[in-house]
Structure formats: C-alpha cells, structure tokens
N, C-alpha and C positions, 0 to 999 in steps of 0.2 A: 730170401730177405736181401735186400739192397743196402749199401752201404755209401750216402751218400754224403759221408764226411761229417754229420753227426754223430756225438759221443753219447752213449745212452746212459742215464742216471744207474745207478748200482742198486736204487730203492725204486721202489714201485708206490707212488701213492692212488689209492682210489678213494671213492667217494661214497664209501658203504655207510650209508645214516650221517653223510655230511661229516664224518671223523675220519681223515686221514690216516690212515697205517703205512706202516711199511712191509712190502710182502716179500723182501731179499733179508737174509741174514748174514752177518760179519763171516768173512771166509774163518778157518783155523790157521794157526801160526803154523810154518812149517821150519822144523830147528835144521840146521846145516850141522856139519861135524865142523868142529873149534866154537861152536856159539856156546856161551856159559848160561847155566841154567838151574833151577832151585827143583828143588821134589818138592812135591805139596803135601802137606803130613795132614792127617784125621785133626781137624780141629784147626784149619787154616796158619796152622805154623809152617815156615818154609825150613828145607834143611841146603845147607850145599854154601857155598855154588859150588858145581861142577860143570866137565866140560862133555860134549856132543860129541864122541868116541867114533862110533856108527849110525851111520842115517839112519831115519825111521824107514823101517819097513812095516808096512802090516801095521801102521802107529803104533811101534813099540820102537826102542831105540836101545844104545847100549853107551854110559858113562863112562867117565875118568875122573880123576882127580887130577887138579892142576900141574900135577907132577906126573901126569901119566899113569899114574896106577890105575888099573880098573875098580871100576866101583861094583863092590858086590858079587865080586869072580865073573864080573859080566853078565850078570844078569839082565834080563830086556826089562826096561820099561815102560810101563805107557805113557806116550805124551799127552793123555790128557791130566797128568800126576806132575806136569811140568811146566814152570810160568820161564820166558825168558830172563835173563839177566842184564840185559841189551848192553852188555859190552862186547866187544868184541877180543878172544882168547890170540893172541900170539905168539912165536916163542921167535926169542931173535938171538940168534948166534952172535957174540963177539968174538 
C-alpha cells in the first residue's frame, strides 16, 4: 500500500442499501500509572477515584489510593470495570 500523503478516515462508510455505516470502532482507553480513575459498580454507580498503581497487563491493572495505599491488597482489575477520571494524579514535593 502506498502512502501518498493522504490521511485515511478512521470510519469506513459504504453504501449498503444507500445507508451509510460505519465499519471501524472507537479504540479502548488505555490508563497510564498516576491517571485517576473510578471502578464501575453493578448498577452504574462509580466508586473511587483512585490512582493507576500498575499498567494494564493482560487488561487488568492494579490501584491505589491517593495516598498511596493499595487498593484491595493489590488486587488486579479489569479495565473494562474502569471509566477515566481525566485528571491528571501528581505529587509535588515542597
């Protein structure tokens, strides 16, 4: 395939029965360790924020709490049980 300085759309539309679709889907979020992020609870309640400990491996990941403790003795989770917080986590030494 050639790359002739064209940027190709992310969405594919075709023309099946004259109604456009789209045949690409939204990538998944991928969390960094310090991004703050909620657990998804049964029943769309969030719990947390908490912070991104250990990267996902394997889409599971492992917590803290703001202060560093681990959440859950370190238990992995899954990130699909997780929506971002979009702040971003710092700690700044005075």
């Amino acid at each position: 395939m050639s790359n002739n300085g064209e940027t190709k759309s992310p969405f594919d539309f075709t023309e099946a029965g004259k109604r456009p679709r789209v045949e690409a889907y939204a990538q998944k979020l991928v969390f960094t360790v310090g991004e703050g992020v909620y657990l998804l609870k049964i029943g769309g309640s969030r719990e947390g924020p908490y912070i991104v400990a250990i990267a996902p491996v394997n889409g599971k990941c492992t917590l803290s709490y703001g202060n560093g403790q681990p959440f859950r003795n370190n238990e992995q989770i899954n990130v699909d049980d997780l929506e971002s917080n979009a702040w971003i986590y710092s700690t700044s030494e005075s």
